[in-house]
mmCIF file of the C-alpha atoms, coordinates in Angstrom:
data_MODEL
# 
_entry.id   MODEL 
# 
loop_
_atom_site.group_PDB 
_atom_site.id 
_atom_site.type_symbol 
_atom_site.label_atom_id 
_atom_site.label_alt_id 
_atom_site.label_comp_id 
_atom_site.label_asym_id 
_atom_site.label_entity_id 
_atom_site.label_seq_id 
_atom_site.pdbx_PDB_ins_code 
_atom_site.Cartn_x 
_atom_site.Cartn_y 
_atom_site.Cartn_z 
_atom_site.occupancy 
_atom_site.B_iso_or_equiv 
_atom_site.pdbx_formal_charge 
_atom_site.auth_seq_id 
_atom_site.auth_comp_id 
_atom_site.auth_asym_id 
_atom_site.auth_atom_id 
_atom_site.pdbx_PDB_model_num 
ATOM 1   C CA . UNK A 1 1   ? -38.831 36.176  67.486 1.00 0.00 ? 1   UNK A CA 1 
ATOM 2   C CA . UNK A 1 2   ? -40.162 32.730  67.065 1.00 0.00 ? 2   UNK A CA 1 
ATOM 3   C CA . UNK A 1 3   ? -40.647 33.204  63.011 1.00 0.00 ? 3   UNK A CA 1 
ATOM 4   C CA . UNK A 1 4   ? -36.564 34.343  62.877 1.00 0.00 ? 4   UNK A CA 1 
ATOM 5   C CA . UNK A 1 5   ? -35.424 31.554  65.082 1.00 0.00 ? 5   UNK A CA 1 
ATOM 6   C CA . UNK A 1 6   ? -37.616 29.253  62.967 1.00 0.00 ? 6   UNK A CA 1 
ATOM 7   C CA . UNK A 1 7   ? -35.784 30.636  59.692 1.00 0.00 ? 7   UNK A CA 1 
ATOM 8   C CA . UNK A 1 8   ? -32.696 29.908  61.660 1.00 0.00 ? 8   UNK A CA 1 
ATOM 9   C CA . UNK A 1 9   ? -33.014 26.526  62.100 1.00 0.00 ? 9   UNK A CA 1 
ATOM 10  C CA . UNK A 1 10  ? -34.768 26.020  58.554 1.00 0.00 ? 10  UNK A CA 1 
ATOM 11  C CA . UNK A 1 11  ? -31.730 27.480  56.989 1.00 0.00 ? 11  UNK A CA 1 
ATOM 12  C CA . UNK A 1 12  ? -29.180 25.409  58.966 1.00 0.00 ? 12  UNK A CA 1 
ATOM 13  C CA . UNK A 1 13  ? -31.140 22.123  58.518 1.00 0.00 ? 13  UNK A CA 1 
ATOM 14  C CA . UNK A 1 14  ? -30.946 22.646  54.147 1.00 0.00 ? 14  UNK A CA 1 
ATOM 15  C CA . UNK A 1 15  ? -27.502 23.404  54.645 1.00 0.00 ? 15  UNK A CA 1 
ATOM 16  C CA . UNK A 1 16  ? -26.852 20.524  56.630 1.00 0.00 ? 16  UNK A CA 1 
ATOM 17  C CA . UNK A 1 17  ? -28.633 18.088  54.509 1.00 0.00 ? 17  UNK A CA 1 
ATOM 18  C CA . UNK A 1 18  ? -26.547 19.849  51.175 1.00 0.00 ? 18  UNK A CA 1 
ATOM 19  C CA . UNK A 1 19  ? -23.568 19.286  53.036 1.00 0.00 ? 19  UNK A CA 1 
ATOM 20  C CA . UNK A 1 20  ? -24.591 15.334  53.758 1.00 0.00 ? 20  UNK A CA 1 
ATOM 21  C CA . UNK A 1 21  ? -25.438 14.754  49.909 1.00 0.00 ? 21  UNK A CA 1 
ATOM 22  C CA . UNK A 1 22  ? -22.063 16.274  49.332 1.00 0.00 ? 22  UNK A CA 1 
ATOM 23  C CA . UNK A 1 23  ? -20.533 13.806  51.707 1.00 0.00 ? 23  UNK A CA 1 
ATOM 24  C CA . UNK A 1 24  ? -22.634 10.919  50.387 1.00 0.00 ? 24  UNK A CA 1 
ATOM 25  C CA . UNK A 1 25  ? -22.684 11.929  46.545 1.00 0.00 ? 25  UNK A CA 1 
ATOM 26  C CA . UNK A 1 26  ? -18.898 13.452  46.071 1.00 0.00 ? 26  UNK A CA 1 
ATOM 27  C CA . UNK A 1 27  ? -16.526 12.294  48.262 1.00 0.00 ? 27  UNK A CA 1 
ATOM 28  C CA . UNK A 1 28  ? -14.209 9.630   47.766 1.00 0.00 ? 28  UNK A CA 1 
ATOM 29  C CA . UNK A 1 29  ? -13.463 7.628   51.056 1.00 0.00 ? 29  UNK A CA 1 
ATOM 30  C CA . UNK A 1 30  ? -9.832  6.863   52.323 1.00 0.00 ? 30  UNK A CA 1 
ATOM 31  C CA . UNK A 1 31  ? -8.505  3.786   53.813 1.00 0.00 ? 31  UNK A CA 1 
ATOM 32  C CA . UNK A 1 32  ? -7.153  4.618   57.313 1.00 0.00 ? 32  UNK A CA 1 
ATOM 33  C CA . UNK A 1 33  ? -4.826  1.866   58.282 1.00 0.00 ? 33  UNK A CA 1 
ATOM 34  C CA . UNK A 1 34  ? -3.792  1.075   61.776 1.00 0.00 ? 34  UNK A CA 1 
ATOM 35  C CA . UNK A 1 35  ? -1.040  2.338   63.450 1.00 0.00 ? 35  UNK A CA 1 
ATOM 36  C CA . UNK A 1 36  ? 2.250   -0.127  63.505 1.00 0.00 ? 36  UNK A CA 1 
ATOM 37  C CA . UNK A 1 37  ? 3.107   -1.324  66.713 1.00 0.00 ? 37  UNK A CA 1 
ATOM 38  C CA . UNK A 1 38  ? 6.693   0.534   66.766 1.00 0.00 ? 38  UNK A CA 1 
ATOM 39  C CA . UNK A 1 39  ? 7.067   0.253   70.558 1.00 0.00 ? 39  UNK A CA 1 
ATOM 40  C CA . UNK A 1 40  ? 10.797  -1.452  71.164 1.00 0.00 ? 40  UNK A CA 1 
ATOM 41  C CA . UNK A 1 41  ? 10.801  -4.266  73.020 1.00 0.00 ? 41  UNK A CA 1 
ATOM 42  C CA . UNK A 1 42  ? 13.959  -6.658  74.610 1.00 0.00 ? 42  UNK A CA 1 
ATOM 43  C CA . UNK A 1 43  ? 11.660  -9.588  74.167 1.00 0.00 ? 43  UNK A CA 1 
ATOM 44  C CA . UNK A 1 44  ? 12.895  -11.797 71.432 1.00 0.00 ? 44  UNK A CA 1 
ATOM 45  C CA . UNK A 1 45  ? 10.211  -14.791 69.097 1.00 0.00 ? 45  UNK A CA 1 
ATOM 46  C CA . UNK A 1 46  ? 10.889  -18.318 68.384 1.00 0.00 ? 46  UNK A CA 1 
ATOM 47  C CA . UNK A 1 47  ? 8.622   -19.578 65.816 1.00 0.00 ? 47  UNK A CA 1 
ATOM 48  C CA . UNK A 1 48  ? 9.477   -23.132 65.762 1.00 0.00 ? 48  UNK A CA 1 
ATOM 49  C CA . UNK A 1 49  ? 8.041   -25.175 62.730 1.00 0.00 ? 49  UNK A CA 1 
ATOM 50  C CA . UNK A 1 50  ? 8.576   -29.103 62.601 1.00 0.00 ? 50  UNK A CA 1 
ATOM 51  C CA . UNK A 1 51  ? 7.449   -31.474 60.229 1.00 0.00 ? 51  UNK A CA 1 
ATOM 52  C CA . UNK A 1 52  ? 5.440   -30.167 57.401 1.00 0.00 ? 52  UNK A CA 1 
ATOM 53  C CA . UNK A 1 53  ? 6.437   -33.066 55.537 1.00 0.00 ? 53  UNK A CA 1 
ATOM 54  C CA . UNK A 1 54  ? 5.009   -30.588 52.190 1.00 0.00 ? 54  UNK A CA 1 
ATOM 55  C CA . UNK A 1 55  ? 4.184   -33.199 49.523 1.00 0.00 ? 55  UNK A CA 1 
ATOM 56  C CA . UNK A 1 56  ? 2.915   -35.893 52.344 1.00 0.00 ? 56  UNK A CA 1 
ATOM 57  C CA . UNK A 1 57  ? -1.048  -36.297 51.574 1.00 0.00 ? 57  UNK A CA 1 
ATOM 58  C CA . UNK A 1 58  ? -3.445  -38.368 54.206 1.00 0.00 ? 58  UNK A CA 1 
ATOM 59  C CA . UNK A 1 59  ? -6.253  -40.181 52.338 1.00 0.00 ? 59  UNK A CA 1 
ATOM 60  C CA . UNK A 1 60  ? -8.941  -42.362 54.093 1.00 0.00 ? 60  UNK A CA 1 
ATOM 61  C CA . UNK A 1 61  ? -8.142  -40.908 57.423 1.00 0.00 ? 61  UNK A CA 1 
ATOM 62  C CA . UNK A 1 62  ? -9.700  -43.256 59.805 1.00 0.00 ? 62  UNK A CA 1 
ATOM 63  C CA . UNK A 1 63  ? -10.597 -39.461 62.115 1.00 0.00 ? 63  UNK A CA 1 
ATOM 64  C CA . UNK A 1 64  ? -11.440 -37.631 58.717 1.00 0.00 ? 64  UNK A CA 1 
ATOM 65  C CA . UNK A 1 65  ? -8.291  -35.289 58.909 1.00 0.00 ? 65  UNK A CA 1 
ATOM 66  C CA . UNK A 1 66  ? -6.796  -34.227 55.973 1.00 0.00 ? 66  UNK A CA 1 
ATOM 67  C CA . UNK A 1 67  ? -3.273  -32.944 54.730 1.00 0.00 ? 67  UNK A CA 1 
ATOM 68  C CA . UNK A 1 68  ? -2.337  -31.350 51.675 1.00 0.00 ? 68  UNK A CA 1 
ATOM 69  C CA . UNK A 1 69  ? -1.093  -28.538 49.856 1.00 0.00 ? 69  UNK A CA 1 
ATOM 70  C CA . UNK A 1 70  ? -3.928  -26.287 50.628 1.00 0.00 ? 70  UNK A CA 1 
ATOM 71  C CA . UNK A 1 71  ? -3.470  -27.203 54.353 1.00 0.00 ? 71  UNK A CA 1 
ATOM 72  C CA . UNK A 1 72  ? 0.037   -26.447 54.224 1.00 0.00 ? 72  UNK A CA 1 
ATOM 73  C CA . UNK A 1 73  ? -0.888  -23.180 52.805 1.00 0.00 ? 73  UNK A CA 1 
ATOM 74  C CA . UNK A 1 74  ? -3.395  -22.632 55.401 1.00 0.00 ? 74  UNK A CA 1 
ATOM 75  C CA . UNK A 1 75  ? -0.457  -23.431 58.291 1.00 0.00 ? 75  UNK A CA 1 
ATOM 76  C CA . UNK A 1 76  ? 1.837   -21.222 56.597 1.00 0.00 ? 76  UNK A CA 1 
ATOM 77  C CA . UNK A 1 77  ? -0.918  -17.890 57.340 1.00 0.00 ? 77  UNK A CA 1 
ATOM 78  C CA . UNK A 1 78  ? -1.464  -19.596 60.725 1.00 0.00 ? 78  UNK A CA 1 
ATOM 79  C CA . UNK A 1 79  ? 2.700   -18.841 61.623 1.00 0.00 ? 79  UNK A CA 1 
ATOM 80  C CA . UNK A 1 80  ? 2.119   -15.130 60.752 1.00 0.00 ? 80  UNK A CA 1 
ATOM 81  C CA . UNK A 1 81  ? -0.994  -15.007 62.975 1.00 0.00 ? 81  UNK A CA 1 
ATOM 82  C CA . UNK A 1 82  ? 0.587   -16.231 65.651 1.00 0.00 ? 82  UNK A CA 1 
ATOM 83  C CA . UNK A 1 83  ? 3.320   -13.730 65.020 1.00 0.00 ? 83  UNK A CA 1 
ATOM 84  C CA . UNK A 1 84  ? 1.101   -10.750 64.805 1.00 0.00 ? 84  UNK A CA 1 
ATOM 85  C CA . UNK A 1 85  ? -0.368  -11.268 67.963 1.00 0.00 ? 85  UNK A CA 1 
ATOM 86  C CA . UNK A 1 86  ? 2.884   -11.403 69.792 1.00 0.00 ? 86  UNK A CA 1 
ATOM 87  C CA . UNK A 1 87  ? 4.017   -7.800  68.121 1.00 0.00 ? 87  UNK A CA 1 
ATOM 88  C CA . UNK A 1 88  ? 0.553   -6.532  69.191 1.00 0.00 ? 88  UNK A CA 1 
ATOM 89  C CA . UNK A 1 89  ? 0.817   -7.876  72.531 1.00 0.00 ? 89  UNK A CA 1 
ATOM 90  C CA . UNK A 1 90  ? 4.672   -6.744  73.379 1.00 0.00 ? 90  UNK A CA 1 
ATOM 91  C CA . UNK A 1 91  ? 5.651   -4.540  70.710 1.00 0.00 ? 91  UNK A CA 1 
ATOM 92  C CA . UNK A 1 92  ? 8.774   -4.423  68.203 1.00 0.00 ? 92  UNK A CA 1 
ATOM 93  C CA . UNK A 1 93  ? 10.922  -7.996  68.553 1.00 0.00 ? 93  UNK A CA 1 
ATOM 94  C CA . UNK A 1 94  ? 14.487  -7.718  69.621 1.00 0.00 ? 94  UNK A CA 1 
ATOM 95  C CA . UNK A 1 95  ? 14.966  -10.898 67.319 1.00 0.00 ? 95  UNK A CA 1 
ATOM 96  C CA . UNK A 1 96  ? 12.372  -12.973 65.320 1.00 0.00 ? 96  UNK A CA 1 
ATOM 97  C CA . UNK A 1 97  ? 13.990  -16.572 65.206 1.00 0.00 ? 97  UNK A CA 1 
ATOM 98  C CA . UNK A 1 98  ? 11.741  -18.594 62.020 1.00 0.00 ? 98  UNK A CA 1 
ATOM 99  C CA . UNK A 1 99  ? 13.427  -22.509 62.707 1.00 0.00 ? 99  UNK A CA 1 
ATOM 100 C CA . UNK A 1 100 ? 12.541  -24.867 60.308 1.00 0.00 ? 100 UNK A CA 1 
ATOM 101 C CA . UNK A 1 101 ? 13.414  -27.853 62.668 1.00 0.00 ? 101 UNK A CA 1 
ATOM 102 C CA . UNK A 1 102 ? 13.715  -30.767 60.285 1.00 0.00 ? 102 UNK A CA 1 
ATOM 103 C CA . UNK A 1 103 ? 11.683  -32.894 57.712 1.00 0.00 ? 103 UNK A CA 1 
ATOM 104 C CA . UNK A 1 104 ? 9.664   -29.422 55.637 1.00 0.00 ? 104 UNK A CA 1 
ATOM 105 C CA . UNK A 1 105 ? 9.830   -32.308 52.730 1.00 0.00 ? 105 UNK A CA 1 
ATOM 106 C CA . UNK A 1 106 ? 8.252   -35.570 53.122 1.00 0.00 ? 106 UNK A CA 1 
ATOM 107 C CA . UNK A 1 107 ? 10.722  -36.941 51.009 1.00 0.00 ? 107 UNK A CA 1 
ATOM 108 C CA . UNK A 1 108 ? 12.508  -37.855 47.398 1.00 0.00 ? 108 UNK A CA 1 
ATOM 109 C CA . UNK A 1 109 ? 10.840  -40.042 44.527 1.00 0.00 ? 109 UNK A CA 1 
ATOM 110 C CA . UNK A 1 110 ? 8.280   -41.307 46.925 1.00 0.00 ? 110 UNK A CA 1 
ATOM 111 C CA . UNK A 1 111 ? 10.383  -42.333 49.743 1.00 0.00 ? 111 UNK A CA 1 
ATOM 112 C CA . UNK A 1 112 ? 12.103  -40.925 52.813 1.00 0.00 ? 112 UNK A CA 1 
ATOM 113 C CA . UNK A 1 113 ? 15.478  -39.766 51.921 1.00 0.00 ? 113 UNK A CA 1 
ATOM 114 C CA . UNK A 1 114 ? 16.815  -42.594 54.025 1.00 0.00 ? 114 UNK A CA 1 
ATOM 115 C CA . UNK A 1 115 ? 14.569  -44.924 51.375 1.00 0.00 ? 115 UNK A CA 1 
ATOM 116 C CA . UNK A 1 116 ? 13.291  -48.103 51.727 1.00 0.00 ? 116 UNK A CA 1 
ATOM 117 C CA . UNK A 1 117 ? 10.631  -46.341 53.611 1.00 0.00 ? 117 UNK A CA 1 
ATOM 118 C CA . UNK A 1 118 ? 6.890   -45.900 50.790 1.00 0.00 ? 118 UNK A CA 1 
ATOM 119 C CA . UNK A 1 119 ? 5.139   -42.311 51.229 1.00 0.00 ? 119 UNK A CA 1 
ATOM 120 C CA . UNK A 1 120 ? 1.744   -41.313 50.485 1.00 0.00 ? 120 UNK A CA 1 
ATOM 121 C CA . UNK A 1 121 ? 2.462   -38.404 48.254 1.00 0.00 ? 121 UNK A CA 1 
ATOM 122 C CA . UNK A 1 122 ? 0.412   -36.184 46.097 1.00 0.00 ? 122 UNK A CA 1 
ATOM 123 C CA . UNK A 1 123 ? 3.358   -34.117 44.737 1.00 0.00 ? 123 UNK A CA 1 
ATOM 124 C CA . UNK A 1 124 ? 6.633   -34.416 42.432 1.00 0.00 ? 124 UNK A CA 1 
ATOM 125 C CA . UNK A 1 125 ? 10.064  -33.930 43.934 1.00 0.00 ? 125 UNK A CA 1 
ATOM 126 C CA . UNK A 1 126 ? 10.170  -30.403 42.015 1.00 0.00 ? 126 UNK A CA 1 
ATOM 127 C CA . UNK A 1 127 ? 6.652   -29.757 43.357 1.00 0.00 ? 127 UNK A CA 1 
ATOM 128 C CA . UNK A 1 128 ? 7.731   -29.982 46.846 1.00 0.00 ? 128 UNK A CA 1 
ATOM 129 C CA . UNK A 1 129 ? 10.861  -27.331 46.010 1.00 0.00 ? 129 UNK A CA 1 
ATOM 130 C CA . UNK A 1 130 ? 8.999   -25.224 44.483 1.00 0.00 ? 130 UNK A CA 1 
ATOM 131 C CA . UNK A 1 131 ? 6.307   -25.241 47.122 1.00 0.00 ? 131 UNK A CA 1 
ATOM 132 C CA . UNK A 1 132 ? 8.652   -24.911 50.043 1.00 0.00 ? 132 UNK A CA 1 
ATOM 133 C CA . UNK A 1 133 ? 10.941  -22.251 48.521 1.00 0.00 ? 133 UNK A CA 1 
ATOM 134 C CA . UNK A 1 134 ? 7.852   -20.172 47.187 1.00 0.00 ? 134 UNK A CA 1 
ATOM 135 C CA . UNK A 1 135 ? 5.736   -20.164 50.378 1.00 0.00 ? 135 UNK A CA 1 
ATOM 136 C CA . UNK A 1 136 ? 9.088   -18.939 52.000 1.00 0.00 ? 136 UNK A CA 1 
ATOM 137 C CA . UNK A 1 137 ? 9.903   -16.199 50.367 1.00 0.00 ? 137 UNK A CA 1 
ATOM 138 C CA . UNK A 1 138 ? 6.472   -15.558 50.499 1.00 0.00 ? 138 UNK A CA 1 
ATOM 139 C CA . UNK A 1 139 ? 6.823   -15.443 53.992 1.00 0.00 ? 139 UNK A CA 1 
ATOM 140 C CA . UNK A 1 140 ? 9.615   -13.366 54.507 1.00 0.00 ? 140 UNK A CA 1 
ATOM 141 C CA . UNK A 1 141 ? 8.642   -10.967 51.874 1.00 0.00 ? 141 UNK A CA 1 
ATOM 142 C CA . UNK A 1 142 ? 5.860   -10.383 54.185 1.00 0.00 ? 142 UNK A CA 1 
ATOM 143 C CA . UNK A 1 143 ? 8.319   -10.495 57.936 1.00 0.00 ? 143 UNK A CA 1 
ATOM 144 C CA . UNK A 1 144 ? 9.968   -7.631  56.487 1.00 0.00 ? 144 UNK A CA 1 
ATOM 145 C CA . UNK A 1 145 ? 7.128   -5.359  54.990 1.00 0.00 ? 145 UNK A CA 1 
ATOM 146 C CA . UNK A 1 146 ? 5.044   -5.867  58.190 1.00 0.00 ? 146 UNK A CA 1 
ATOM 147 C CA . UNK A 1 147 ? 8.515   -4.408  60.770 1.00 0.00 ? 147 UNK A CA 1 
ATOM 148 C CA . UNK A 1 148 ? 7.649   -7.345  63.513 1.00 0.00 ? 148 UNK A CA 1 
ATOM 149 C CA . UNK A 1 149 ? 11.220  -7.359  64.451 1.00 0.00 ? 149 UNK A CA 1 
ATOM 150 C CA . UNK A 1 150 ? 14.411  -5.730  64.861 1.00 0.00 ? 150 UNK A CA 1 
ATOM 151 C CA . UNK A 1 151 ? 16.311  -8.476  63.317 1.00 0.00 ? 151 UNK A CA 1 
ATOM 152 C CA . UNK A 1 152 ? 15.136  -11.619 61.452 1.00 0.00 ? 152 UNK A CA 1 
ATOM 153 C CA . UNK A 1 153 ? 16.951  -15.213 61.324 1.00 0.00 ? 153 UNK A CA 1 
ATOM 154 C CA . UNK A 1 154 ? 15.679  -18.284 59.144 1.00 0.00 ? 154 UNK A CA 1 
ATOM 155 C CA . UNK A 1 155 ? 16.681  -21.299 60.768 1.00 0.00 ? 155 UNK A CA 1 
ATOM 156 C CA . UNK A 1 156 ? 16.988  -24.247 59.726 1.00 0.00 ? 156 UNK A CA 1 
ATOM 157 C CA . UNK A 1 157 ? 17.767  -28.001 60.453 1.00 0.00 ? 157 UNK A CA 1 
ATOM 158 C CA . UNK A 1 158 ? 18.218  -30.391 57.283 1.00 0.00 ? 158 UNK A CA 1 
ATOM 159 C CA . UNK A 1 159 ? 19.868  -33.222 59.193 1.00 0.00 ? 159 UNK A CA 1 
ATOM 160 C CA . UNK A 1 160 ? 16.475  -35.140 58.998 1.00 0.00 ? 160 UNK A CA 1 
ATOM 161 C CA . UNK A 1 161 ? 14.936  -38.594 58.152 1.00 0.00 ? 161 UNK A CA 1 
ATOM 162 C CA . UNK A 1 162 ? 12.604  -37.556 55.706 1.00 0.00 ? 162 UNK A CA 1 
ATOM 163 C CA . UNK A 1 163 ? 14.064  -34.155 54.251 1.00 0.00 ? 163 UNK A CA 1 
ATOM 164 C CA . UNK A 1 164 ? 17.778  -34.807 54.749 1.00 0.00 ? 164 UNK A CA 1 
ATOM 165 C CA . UNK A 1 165 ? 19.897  -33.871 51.609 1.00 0.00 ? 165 UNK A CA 1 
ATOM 166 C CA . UNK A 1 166 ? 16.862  -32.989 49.690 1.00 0.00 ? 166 UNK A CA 1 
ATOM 167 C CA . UNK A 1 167 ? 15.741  -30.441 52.277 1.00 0.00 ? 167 UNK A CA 1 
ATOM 168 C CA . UNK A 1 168 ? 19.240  -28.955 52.675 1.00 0.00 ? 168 UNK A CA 1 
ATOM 169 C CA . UNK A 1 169 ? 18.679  -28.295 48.849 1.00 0.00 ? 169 UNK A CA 1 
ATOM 170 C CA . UNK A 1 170 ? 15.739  -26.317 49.176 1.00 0.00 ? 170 UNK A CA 1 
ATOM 171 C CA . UNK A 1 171 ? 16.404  -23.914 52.746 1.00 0.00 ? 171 UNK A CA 1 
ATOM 172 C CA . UNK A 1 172 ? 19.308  -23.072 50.697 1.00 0.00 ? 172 UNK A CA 1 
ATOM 173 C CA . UNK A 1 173 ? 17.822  -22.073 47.903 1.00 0.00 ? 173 UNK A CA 1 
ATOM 174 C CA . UNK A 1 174 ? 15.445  -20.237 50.273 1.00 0.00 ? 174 UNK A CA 1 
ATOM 175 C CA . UNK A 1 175 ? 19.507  -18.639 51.850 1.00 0.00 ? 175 UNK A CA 1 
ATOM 176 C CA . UNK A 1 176 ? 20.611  -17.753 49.137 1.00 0.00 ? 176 UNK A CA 1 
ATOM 177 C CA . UNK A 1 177 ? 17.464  -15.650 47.903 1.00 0.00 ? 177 UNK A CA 1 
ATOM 178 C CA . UNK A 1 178 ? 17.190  -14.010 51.080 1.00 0.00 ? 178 UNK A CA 1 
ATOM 179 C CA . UNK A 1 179 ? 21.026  -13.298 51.529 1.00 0.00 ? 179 UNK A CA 1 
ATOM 180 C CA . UNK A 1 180 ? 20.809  -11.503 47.828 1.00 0.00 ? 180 UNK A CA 1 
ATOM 181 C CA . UNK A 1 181 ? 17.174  -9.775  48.409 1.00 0.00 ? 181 UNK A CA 1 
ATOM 182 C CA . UNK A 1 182 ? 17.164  -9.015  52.123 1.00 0.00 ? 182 UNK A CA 1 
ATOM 183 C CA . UNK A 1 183 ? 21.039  -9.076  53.370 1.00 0.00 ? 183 UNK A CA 1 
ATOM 184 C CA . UNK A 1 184 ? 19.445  -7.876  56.710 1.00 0.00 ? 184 UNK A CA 1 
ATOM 185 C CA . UNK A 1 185 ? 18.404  -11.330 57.135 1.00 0.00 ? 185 UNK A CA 1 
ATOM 186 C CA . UNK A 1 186 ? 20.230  -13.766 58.810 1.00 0.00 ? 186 UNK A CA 1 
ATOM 187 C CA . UNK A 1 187 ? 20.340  -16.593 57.936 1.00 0.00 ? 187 UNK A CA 1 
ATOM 188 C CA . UNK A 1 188 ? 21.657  -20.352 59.376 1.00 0.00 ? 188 UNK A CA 1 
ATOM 189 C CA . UNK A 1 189 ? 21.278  -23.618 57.529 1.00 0.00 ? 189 UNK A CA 1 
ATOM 190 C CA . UNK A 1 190 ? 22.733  -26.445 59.401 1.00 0.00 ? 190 UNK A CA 1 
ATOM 191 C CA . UNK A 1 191 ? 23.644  -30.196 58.471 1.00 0.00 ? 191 UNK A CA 1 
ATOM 192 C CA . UNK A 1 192 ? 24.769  -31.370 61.518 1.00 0.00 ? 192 UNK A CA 1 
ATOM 193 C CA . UNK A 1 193 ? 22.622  -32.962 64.162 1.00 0.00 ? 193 UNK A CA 1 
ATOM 194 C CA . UNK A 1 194 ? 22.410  -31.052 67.112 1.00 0.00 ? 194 UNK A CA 1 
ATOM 195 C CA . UNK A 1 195 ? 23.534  -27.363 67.012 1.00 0.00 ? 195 UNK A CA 1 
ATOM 196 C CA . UNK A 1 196 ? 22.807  -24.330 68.741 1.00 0.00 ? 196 UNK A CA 1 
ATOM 197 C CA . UNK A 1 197 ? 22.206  -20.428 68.189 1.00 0.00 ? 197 UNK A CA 1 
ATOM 198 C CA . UNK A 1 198 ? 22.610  -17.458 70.379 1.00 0.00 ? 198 UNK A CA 1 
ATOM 199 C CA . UNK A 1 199 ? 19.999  -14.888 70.834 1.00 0.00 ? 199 UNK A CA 1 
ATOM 200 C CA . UNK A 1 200 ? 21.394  -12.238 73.072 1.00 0.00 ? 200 UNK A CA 1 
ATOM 201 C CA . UNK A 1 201 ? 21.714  -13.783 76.668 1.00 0.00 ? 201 UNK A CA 1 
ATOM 202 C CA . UNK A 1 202 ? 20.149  -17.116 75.268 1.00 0.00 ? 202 UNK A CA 1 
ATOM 203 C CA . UNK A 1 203 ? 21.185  -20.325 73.892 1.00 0.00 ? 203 UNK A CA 1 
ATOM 204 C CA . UNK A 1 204 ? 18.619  -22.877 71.914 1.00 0.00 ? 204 UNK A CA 1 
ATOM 205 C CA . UNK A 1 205 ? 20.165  -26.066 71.571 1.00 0.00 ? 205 UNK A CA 1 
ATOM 206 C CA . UNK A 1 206 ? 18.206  -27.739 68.277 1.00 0.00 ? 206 UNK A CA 1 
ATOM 207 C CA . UNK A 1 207 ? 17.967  -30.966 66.550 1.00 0.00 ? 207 UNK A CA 1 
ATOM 208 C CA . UNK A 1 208 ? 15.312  -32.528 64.988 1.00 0.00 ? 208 UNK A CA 1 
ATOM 209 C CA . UNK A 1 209 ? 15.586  -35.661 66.240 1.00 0.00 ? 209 UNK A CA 1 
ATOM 210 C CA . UNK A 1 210 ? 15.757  -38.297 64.366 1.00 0.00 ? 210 UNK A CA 1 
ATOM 211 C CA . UNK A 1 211 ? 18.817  -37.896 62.050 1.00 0.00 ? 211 UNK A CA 1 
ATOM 212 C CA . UNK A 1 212 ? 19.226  -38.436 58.133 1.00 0.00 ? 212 UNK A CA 1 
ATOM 213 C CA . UNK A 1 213 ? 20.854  -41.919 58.259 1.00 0.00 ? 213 UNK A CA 1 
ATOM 214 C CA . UNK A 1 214 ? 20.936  -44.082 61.534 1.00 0.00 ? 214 UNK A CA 1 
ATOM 215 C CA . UNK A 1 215 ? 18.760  -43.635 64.327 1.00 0.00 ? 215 UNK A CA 1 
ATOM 216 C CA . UNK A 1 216 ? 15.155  -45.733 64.658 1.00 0.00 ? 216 UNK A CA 1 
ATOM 217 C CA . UNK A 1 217 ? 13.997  -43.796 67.664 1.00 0.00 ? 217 UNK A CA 1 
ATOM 218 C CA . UNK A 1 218 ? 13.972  -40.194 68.393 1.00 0.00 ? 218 UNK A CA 1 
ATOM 219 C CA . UNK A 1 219 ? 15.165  -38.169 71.168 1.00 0.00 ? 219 UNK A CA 1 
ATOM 220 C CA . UNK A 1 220 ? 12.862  -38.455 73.741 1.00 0.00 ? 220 UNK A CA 1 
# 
């Protein structure tokens, strides 16, 4: 009895260990992705972006920070983090609200678009379009593939001391590539100072501040 249950087991382990080589020799893994987070939700997102002043550059910081391209870049993968941990935390958006709230451009041949004002710039005026435009539709071509939300608005404020007329130039170039590639998207670029949008029983009043021509002080 012992001899046949020993055969048994003997038999069962060189199967075993056939089957494992098999496993470890022949088969070709598959990715499993994770589940979307497809749960509706009423809440709506405000991702409110101010000031990347794209072309500005700091050099001999006096606290050793540092701001250029690559750290624009770097911000730009920072707003869909922040984004992706919302959806995982309450589910499918209602709305996802992406306001550009004034001066994405530092400014035009070296100076604010007011001028009279010197920046510290490491990139050409058709640098800082492209840059702005590209790493937009880069990240919208990535709002949409991901689902995050129900609907999708771009945002955005061009009444501004630094971007001004040269900003309204670029958000819409970035409208009217997302009104002919994703007509789903809303989208909203304003010249006027203070202006507001609706998002179901809500109201943000926006400005960015300082305006393209007179003020010296912001709001406060």
């Amino acid at each position: 009895e012992k001899n046949r249950d020993a055969d048994i087991a003997k038999d069962f382990y060189d199967k075993s260990v056939e089957a494992f080589q098999n496993i470890v020799t022949l088969y070709e893994p598959t990715k499993i992705y994770l589940l979307p987070q497809n749960k509706p939700t009423n809440w709506g997102f405000n991702l409110l972006v101010s000031d990347a002043h794209v072309g500005a550059t700091i050099k001999d910081s006096l606290f050793g920070e540092q701001y250029n391209k690559d750290v624009y870049l770097e911000r730009v993968k920072s707003w869909m983090d922040v984004i992706e941990k919302g959806h995982q935390k309450f589910g499918t958006f209602r709305y996802l609200n992406i306001i550009s709230n004034g001066d994405g451009l530092d400014g035009f041949n070296g100076y604010t678009t007011r001028g009279g004002h010197k920046l510290v710039q490491d990139l050409s005026n058709q640098e800082q379009f492209d840059l702005y435009v590209k790493s937009h539709i880069d990240f919208f071509h990535t709002l949409v593939q991901e689902g995050f939300a129900e609907k999708i608005r771009f945002i955005a404020s061009t009444n501004s001391n630094h971007g001004g007329g040269f900003e309204y130039t670029a958000a819409r170039a970035v409208e009217i590539f997302l009104n002919a590639k994703y007509p789903d998207i809303e989208t909203i670029v304003s010249k006027t100072f203070i202006y507001h949008v609706i998002s179901g029983k809500h109201v943000a009043v926006i400005s960015h501040g300082k305006d393209q021509e007179f003020q010296k002080q912001g709001l406060p």
